[in-house]
VOKEMI-626600 format. One record per residue (C-alpha): x, y, z; residue number from 1; residue in one letter. Coordinates in pm, whole numbers, plus 50000, padded with zeros to 5 digits. Example, Ala and Ser with C-alpha at 12.3 -4.5 7.8 and 13.67 -1.06 7.14 Angstrom:
VOKEMI-626600
east, north, up, pos, code
51230, 49550, 50780, 1, a
51367, 49894, 50714, 2, s
This chain:
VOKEMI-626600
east, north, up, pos, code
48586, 48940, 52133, 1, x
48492, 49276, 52284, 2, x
48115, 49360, 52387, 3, x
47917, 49474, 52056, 4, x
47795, 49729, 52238, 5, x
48140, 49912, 52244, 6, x
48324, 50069, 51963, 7, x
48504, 49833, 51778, 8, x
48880, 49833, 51802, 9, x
49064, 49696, 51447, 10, x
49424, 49727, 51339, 11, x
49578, 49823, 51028, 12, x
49931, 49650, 50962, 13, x
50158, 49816, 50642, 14, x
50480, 49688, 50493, 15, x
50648, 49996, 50392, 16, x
51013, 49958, 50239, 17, x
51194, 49995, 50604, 18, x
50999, 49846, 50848, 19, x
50609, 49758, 50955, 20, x
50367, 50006, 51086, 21, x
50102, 49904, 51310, 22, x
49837, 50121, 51385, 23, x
49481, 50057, 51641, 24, x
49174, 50267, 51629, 25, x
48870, 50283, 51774, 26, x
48540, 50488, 51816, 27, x
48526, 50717, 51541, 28, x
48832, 50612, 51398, 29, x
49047, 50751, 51645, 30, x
49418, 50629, 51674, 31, x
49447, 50479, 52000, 32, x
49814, 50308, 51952, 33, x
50072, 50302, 51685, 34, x
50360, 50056, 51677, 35, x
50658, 50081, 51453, 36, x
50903, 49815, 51394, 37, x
51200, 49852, 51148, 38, x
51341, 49583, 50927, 39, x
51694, 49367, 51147, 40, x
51788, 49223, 50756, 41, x
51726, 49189, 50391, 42, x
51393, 48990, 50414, 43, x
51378, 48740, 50130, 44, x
51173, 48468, 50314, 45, x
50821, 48543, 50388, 46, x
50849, 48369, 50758, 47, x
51065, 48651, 50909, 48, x
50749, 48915, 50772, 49, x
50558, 48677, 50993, 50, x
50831, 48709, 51282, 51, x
50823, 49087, 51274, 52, x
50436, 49136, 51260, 53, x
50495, 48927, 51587, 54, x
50744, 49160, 51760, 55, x
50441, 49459, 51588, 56, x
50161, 49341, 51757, 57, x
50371, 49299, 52134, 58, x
50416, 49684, 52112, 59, x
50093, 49748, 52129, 60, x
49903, 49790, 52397, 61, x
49772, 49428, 52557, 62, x
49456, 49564, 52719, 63, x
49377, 49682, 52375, 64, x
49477, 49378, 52146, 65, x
49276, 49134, 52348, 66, x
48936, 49392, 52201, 67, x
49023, 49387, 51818, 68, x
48746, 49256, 51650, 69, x
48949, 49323, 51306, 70, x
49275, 49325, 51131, 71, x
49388, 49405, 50738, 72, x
49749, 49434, 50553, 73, x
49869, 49604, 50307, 74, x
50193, 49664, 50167, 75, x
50355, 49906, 49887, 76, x
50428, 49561, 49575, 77, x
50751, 49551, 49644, 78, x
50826, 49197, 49588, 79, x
50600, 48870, 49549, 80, x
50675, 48524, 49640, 81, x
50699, 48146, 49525, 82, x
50655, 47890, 49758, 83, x
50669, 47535, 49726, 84, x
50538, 47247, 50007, 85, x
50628, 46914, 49966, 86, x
50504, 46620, 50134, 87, x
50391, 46620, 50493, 88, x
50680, 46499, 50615, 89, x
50944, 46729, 50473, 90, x
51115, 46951, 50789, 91, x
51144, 47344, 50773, 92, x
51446, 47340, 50592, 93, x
51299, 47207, 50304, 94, x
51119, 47483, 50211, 95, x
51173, 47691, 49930, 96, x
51131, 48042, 49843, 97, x
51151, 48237, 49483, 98, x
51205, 48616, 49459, 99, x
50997, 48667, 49180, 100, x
51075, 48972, 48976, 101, x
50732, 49122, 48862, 102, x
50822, 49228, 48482, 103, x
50996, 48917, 48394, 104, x
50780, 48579, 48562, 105, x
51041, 48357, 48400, 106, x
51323, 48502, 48542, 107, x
51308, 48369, 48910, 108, x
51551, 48310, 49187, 109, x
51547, 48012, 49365, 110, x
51744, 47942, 49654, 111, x
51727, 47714, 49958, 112, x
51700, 47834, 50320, 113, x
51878, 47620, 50589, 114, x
51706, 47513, 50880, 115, x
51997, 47697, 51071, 116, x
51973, 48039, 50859, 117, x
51611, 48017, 50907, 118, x
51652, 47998, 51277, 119, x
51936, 48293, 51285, 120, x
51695, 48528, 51084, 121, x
51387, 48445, 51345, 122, x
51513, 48514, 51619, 123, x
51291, 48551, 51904, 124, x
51055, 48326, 51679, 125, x
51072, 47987, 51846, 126, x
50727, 47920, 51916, 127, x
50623, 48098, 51515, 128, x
50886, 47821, 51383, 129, x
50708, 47521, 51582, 130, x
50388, 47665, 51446, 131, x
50518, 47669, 51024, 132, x
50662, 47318, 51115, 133, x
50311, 47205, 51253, 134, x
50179, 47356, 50970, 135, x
50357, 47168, 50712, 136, x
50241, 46834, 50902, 137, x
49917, 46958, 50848, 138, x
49935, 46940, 50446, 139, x
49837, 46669, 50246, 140, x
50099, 46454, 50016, 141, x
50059, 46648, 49738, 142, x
50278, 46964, 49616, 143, x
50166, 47275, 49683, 144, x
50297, 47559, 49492, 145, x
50180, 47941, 49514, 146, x
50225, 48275, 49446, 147, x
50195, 48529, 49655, 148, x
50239, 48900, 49735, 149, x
50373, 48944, 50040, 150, x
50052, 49105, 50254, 151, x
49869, 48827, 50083, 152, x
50093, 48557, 50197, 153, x
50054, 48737, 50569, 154, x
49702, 48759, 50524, 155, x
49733, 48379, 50456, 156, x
49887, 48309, 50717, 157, x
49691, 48495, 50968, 158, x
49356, 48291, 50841, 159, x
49589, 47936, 50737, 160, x
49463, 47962, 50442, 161, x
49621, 48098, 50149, 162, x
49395, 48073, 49846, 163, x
49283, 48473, 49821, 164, x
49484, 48789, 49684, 165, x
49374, 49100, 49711, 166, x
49308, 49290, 49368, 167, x
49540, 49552, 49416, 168, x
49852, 49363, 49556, 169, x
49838, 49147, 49215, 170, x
49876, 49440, 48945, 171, x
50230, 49371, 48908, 172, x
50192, 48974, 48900, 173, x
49946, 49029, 48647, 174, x
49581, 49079, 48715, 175, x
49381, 49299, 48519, 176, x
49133, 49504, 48732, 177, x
48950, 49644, 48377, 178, x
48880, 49298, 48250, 179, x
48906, 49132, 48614, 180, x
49120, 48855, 48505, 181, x
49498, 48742, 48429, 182, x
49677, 48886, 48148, 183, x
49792, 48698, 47888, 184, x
50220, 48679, 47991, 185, x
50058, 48577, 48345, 186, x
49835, 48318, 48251, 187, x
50088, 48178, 48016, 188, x
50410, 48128, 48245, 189, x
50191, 48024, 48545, 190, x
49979, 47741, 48638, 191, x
49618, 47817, 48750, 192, x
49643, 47722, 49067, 193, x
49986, 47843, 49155, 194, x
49775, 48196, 49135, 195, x
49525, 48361, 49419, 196, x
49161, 48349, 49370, 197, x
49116, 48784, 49359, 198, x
48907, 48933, 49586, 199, x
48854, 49314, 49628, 200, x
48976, 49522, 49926, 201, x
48750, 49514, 50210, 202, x
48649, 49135, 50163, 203, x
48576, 48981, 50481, 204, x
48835, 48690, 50443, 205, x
48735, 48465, 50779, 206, x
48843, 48439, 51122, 207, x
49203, 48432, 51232, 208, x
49368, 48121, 51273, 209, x
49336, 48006, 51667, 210, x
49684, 47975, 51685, 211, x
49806, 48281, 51534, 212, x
49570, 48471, 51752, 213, x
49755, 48305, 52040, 214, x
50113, 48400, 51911, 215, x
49985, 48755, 51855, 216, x
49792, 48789, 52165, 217, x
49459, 48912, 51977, 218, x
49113, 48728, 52061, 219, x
48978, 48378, 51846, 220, x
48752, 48526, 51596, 221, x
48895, 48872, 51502, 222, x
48783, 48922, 51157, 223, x
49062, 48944, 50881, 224, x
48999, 49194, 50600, 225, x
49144, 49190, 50248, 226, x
49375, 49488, 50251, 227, x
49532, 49743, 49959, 228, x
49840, 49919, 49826, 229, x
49981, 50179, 50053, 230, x
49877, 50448, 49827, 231, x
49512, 50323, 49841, 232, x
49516, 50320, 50269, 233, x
49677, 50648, 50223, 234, x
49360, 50798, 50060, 235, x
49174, 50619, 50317, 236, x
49325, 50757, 50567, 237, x
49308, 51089, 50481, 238, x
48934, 51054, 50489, 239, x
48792, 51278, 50257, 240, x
48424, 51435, 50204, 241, x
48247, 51401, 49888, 242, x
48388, 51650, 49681, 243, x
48736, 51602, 49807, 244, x
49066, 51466, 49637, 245, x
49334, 51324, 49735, 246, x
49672, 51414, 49592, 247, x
49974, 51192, 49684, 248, x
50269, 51382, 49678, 249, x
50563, 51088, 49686, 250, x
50835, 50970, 49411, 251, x
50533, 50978, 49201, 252, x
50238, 51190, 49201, 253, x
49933, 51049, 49269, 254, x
49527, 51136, 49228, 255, x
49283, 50989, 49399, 256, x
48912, 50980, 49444, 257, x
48614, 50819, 49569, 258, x
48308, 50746, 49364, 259, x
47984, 50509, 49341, 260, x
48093, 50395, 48978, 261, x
48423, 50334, 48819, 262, x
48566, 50599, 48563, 263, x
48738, 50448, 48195, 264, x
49003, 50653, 48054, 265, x
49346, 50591, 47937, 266, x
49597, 50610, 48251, 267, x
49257, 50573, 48518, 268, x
49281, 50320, 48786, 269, x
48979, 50225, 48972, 270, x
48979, 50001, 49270, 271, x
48720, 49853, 49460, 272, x
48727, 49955, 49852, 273, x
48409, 49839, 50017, 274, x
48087, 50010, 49879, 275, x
48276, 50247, 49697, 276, x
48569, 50311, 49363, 277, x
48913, 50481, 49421, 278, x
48993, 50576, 49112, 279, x
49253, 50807, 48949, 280, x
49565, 50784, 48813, 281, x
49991, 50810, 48888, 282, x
50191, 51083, 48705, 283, x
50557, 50929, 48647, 284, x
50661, 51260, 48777, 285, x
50710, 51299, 49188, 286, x
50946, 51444, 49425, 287, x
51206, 51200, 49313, 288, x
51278, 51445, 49065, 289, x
51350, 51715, 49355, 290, x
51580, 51448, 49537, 291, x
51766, 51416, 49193, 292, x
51902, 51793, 49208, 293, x
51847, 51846, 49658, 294, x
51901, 51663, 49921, 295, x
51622, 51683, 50151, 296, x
51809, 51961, 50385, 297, x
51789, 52203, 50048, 298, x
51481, 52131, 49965, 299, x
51370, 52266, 50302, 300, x
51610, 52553, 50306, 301, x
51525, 52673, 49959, 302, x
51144, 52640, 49993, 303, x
51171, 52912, 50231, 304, x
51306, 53147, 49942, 305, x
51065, 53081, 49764, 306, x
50754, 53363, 49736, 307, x
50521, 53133, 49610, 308, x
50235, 53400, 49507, 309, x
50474, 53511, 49220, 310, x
50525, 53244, 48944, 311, x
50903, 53153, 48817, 312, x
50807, 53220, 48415, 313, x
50961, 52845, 48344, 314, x
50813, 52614, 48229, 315, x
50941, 52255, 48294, 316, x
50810, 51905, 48260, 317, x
51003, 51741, 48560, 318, x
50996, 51348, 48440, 319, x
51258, 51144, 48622, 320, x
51277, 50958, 48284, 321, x
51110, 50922, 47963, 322, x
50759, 50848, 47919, 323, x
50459, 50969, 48137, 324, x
50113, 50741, 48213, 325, x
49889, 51036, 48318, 326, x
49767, 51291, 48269, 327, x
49859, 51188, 47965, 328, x
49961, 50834, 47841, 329, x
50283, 50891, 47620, 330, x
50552, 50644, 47691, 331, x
50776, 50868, 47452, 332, x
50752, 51184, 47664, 333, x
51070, 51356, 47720, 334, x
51133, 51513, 48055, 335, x
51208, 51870, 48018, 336, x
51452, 52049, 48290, 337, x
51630, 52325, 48116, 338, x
51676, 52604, 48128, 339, x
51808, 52599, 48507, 340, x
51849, 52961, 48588, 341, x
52194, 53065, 48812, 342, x
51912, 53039, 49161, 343, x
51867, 52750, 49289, 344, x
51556, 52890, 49421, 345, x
51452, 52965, 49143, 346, x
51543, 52643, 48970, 347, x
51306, 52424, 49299, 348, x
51037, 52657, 49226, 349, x
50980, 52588, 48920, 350, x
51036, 52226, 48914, 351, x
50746, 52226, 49225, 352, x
50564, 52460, 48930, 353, x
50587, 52142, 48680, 354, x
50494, 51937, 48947, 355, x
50191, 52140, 49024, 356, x
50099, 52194, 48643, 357, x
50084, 51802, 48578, 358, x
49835, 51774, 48919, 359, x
49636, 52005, 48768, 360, x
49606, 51874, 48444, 361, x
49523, 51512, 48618, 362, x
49216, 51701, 48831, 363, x
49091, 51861, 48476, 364, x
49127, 51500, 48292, 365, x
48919, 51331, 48591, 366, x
48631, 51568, 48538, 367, x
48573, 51555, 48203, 368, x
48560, 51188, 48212, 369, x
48262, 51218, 48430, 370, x
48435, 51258, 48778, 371, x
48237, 51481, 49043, 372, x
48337, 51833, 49068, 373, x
48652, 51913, 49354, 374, x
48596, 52122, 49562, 375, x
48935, 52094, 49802, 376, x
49238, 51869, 49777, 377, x
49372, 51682, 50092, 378, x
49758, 51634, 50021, 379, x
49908, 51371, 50169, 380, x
50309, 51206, 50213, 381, x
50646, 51355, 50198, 382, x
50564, 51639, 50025, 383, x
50272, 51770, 50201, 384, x
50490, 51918, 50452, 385, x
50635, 52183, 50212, 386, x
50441, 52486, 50299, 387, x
50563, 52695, 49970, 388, x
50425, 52409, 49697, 389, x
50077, 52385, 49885, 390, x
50045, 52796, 49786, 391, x
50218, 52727, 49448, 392, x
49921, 52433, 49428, 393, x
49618, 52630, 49560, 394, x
49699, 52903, 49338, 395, x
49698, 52672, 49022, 396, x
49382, 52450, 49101, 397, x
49207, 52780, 49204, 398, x
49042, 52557, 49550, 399, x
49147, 52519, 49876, 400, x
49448, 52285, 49918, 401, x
49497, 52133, 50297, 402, x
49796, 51932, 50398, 403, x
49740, 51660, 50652, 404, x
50118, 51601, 50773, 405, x
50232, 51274, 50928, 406, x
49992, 51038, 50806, 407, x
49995, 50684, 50820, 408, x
49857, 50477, 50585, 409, x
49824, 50186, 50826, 410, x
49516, 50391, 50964, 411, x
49369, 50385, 50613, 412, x
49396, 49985, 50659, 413, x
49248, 49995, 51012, 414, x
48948, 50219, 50891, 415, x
48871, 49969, 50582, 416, x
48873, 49676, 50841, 417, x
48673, 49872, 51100, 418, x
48403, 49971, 50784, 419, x
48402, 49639, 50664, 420, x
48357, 49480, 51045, 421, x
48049, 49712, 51088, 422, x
47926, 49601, 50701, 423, x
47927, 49278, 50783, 424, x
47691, 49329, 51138, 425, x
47429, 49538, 50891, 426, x
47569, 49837, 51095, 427, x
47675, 50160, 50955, 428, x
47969, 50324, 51166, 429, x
């Protein structure tokens, strides 16, 4: 471990539908190093996620890794797994993996990995595959069976233990952050203990496992921190003031925002980071619904058409589908798209108009259920790059809009483990 008396260095890791994003800071937060490494196959065993954060971690800088006092994942619920560990002395080859299917639990996949395809997918992985075979020595008789998203399985495996699941990563399997328990289809088609004991993001888990720390080349006794969604690290990272939102402008529209208590409404989410709630809530609306008329090229062509201080005079609700979950909860919603005037211009315009209309309807929503007055929006993700929308925006929320371009959310993930490192030394940073 690094001298206390320096600024701690931690490390944020994200699974992100293409690849793993790695990301060290320091004093201040500061991004000191960022690593990306991009998906070789179709992952369907967890091991190879280990093999990869392995191949991470040696991009990185090794005069830096060796001071990381920290470390937290998070990924975007993607996919969850099953495992299943049977007797001490059953080889690699043995084990099985389930793709489970989040909306249907009794609907799983199972297959059986060969020792050899197992080998073929790790490649460079000869000394993690000695380690999972040591590992399953290390288990009792008994068969172990869990369930686990895949940053909690990680997360697992960096400590060697994998009893905890983050709140966040375990919507989608089931857990109910309102009544902070299992809902009833969960708790019905699973076994109690084939489920993670939920802890909120921030938790200090433990130390990492010695001999992970020696695959990965970080020191025995960085911390590892229970991580969060992608869209949580990206509000993180975007590090707002009090008084500042944060809008997520992806496939769907997200608002987020920081308070001391949780906020109850129909469509709210509120999720424990540390000392603090994120709460808001996801539109079903998003910039897939530009990508369903442009390609990203037009998009960026036509923006620049656009005068964005004089409004189109449509009005559109630009759902991708039917039903919307905030601002307002009405799964019988029908998008509307028409009329689509002869300008294609035109026609963006006023979809980013809709767009714009259903962010400012979620800001108004949060503050009448009790949410502190916004003063400025930080926008964040693929559509805070479009110049034309953040003056279509700022015009319609009547504040100051700023778009922070480029962002990882991976440095969200590093900040929560460098907040929680310093919470758990009594030390503010």
């Amino acid at each position: 471990m690094n001298n206390l008396n320096n600024d701690a260095l931690t490390i944020g890791i994200t699974l992100e539908s293409n690849g793993l994003n790695g990301v060290l800071v320091g004093k201040e937060g500061t991004v000191l190093a960022n690593s990306t490494y991009f998906y070789p196959w179709s992952l369907e065993e967890p091991l190879a996620y280990a093999s990869i954060i392995n191949s991470l971690t040696a991009r990185l800088p090794k005069h830096l890794l060796n001071q990381v006092v920290a470390i937290s994942i998070g990924c975007t619920q993607l996919r969850s797994f099953r495992y299943e560990i049977k007797n001490q002395s059953i080889p690699i080859s043995e084990l099985l993996t389930y793709n489970l299917m989040y909306s249907e639990l009794t609907d799983v996949i199972n297959f059986l990995i060969s020792q050899n395809s197992l080998a073929s997918n790790l490649n460079e992985s000869f000394e993690l595959t000695s380690h999972f075979t040591k590992m399953r020595i290390e288990f009792s008789d008994k068969i172990q069976k869990i369930r686990r998203d895949t940053a909690d399985f990680l997360t697992g495996w960096l400590l060697g233990d994998w009893r905890w699941g983050e709140e966040s990563h375990n919507i989608r399997l089931g857990w109910n952050v309102k009544n902070q328990d299992w809902n009833s289809n969960t708790a019905a088609h699973c076994i109690s203990s084939d489920l993670p004991e939920i802890i909120s993001s921030g938790t200090v888990l433990g130390p990492i496992n010695p001999k992970i720390a020696s695959i990965l080349g970080l020191p025995n006794g960085c911390l590892i921190i229970a991580g969060t969604t992608i869209d949580n690290a990206m509000a993180v990272a975007a590090t707002p003031f009090q008084g500042e939102g944060v809008a997520l402008l992806n496939d769907r529209l997200s608002l987020k925002y920081f308070t001391k208590t949780p906020i109850i409404g129909e469509g709210i989410s509120n999720y424990r980071l540390g000392d603090s709630w994120l709460t808001g809530g996801s539109s079903n609306a998003g910039t897939s619904i530009l990508k369903k008329f442009f390609t990203c090229k037009e998009v960026r062509i036509l923006s620049r058409q656009i005068n964005s201080n004089f409004a189109s005079g449509i009005y559109l609700y630009p759902l991708l589908r039917q039903g919307e979950q905030f601002p307002v909860e009405n799964p019988e919603l029908q998008s509307l798209l028409e009329p689509r005037p002869i300008s294609d211009a035109l026609y963006l315009q006023a979809l980013l108009e809709g767009l714009s209309q259903i962010e400012c309807n979620g800001w108004i929503k949060l503050q009448t259920l009790n949410s502190p007055k916004i003063k400025k929006v930080i926008s964040v993700g693929e559509g805070a790059s479009n110049y034309q929308w953040r003056v279509i925006r700022q015009i319609m929320l009547k504040i100051k809009v700023e778009n922070q371009v480029d962002l990882k959310p991976a440095k969200g993930l590093a900040l929560i483990a460098r907040a929680s490192f310093y919470r758990a030394l009594g030390t503010v940073k």
